[in-house]
C-alpha positions as CSV (number, residue, x, y, z in Angstrom):
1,X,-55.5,35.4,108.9
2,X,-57.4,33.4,106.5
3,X,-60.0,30.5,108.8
4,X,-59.2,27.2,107.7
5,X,-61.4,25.0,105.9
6,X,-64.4,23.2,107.0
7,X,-63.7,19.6,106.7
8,X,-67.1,18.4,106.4
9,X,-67.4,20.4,103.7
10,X,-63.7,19.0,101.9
11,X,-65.2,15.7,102.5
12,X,-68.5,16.1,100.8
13,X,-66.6,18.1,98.0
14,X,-63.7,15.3,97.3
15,X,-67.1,12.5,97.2
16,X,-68.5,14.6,94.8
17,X,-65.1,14.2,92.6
18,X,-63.3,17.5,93.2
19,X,-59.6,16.5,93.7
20,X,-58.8,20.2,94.7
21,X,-61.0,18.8,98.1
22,X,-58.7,15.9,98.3
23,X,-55.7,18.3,98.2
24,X,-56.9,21.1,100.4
25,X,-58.1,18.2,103.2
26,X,-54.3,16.7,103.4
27,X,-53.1,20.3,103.7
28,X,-55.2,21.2,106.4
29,X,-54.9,17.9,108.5
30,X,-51.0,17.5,107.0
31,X,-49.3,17.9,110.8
32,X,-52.2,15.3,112.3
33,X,-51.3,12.8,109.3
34,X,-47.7,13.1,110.2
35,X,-48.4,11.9,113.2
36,X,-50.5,9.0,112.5
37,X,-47.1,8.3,110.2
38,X,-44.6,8.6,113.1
39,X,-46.8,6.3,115.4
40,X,-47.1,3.5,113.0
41,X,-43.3,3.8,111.7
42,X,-42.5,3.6,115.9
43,X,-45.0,1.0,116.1
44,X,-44.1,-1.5,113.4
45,X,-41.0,-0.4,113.0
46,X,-38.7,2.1,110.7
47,X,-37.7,1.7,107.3
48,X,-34.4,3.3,105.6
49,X,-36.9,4.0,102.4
50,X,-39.6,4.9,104.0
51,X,-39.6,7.8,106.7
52,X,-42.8,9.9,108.1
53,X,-43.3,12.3,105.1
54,X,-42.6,9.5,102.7
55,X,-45.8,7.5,104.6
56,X,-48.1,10.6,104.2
57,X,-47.1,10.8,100.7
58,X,-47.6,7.2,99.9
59,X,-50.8,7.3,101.7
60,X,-52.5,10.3,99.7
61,X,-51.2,8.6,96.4
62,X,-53.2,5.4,97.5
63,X,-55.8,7.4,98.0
64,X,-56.4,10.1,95.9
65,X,-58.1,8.5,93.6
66,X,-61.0,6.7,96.2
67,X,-63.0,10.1,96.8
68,X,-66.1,7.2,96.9
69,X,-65.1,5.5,100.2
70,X,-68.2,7.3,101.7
71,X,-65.7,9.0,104.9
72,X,-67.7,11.1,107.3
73,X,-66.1,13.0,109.2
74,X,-62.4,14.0,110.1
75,X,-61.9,10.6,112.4
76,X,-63.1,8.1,109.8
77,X,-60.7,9.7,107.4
78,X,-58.1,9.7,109.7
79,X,-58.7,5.7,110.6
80,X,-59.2,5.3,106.8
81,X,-56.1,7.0,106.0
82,X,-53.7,5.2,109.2
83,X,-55.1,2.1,107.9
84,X,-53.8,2.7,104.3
85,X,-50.4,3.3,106.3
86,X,-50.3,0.3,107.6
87,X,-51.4,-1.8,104.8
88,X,-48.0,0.2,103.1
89,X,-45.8,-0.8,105.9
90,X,-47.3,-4.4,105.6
91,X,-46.6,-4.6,101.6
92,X,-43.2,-3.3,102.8
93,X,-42.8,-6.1,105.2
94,X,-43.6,-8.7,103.1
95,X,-41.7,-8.0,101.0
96,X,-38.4,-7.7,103.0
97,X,-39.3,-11.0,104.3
98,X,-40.3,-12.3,100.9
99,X,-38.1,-15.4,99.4
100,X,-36.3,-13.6,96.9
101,X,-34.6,-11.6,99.2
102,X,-33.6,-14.4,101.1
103,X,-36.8,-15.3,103.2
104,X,-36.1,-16.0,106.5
105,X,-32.0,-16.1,106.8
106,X,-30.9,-13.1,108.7
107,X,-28.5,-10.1,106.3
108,X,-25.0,-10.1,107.3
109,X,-24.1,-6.4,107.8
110,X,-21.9,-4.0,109.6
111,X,-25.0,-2.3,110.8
112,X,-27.3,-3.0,113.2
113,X,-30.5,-0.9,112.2
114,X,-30.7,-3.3,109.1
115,X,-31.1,-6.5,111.6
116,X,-32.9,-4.5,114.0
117,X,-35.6,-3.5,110.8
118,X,-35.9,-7.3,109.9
119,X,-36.7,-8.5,113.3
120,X,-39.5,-5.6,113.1
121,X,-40.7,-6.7,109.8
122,X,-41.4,-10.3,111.1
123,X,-43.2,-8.6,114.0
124,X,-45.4,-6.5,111.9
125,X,-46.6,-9.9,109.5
126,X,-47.3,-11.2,113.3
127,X,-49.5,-8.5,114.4
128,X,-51.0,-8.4,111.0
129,X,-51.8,-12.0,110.7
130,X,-53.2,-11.8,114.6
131,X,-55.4,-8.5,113.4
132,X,-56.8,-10.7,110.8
133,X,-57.9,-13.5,113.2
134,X,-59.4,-10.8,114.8
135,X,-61.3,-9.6,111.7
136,X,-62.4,-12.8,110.9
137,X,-63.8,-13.5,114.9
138,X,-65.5,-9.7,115.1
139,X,-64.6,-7.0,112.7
140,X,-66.0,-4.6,115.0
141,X,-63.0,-5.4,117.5
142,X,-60.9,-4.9,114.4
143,X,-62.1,-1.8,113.7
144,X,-61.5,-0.4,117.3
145,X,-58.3,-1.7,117.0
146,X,-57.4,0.4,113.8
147,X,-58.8,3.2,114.9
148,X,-57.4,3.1,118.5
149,X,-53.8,1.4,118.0
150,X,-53.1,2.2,114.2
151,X,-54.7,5.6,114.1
152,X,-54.3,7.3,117.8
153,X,-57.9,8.0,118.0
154,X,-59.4,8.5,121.3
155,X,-62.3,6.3,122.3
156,X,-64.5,9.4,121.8
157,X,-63.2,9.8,118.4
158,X,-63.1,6.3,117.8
159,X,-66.7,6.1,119.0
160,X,-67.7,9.0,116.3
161,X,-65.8,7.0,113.8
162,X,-67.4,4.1,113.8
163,X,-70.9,5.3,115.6
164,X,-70.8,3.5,118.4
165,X,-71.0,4.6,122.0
166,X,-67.8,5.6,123.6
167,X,-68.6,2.8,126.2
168,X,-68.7,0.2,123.7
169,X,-65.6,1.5,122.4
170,X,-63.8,0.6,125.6
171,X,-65.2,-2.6,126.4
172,X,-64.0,-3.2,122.6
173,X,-60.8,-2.3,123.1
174,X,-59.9,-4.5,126.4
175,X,-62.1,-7.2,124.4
176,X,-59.5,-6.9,121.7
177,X,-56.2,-6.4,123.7
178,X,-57.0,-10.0,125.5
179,X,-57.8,-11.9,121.9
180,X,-54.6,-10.1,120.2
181,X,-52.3,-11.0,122.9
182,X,-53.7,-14.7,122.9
183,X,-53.5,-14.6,119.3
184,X,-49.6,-13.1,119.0
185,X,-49.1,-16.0,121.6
């Protein structure tokens, strides 16, 4: 049984250019990125294009070619790489909602997983616009948010991520919860 790849080591090897790093990295954290997928297609909401794989894929054609971002370690390139999801789903939502295909006016269709999609699409501008607010008042509480909410990290890993303490991390995240609710209100 062959061991599996540091990632450390991937990392350092994709900044220096070597898109074989880039490749081997998704491979070996392919099942972790799936989920990240799944939990931000449950979160903001399904599209009949778009399923989990399809995200991943998307995602790593975003960002193949960024091997500069400077990522660190396995959490920052899986809050790098959820936040890339969501910035797809976004694009994606915008333009479902987008005037040429009829703005706001609801479709008129014999199924309901196309009004139930629409609905989430206007939910997901929401929560974007709110996290933006929230960028603009303390992008540190952003932060937290993406890597908590958007990517599934832990506070400990969320800590590593952005290196902070994990205690900071969770006064961050309650600090955060309050203004997004007050902001989606």
């Amino acid at each position: 049984m062959q061991a599996k790849p540091d990632i450390t080591t991937l990392l350092l090897d994709w900044k220096d250019g070597s898109p074989q790093a880039y490749e081997t990295l998704v491979d070996v954290l392919y099942d972790e990125l799936r989920l990240l997928a799944r939990r931000n297609l449950r979160h903001r909401g399904n599209s009949l294009t778009l399923n989990t794989s399809g995200l991943v894929h998307e995602a790593y054609l975003k960002l193949a070619d960024h091997s500069r971002l400077g990522i660190a370690d396995r959490g920052h390139f899986l809050a790098v790489y959820s936040k890339v999801m969501r910035n797809i789903l976004i694009d994606m939502a915008r333009s479902r909602a987008a005037v040429k295909h009829g703005g706001d006016l609801s479709p008129i269709t014999l199924d309901d997983t196309h009004l139930q999609i629409d609905a989430q699409a206007h939910e997901l501008l929401a929560i974007n616009e709110a996290l933006t607010q929230l960028a603009h008042l303390d992008e540190c509480l952003a932060k937290t948010v993406e890597c908590r909410f958007f990517a599934g990290l832990t506070e400990v890993e969320t800590a590593e991520a952005m290196g902070i303490s994990d205690r900071t991390v969770r006064r961050n995240w309650i600090k955060a919860k309050t203004l997004l609710h007050q902001f989606l209100e």
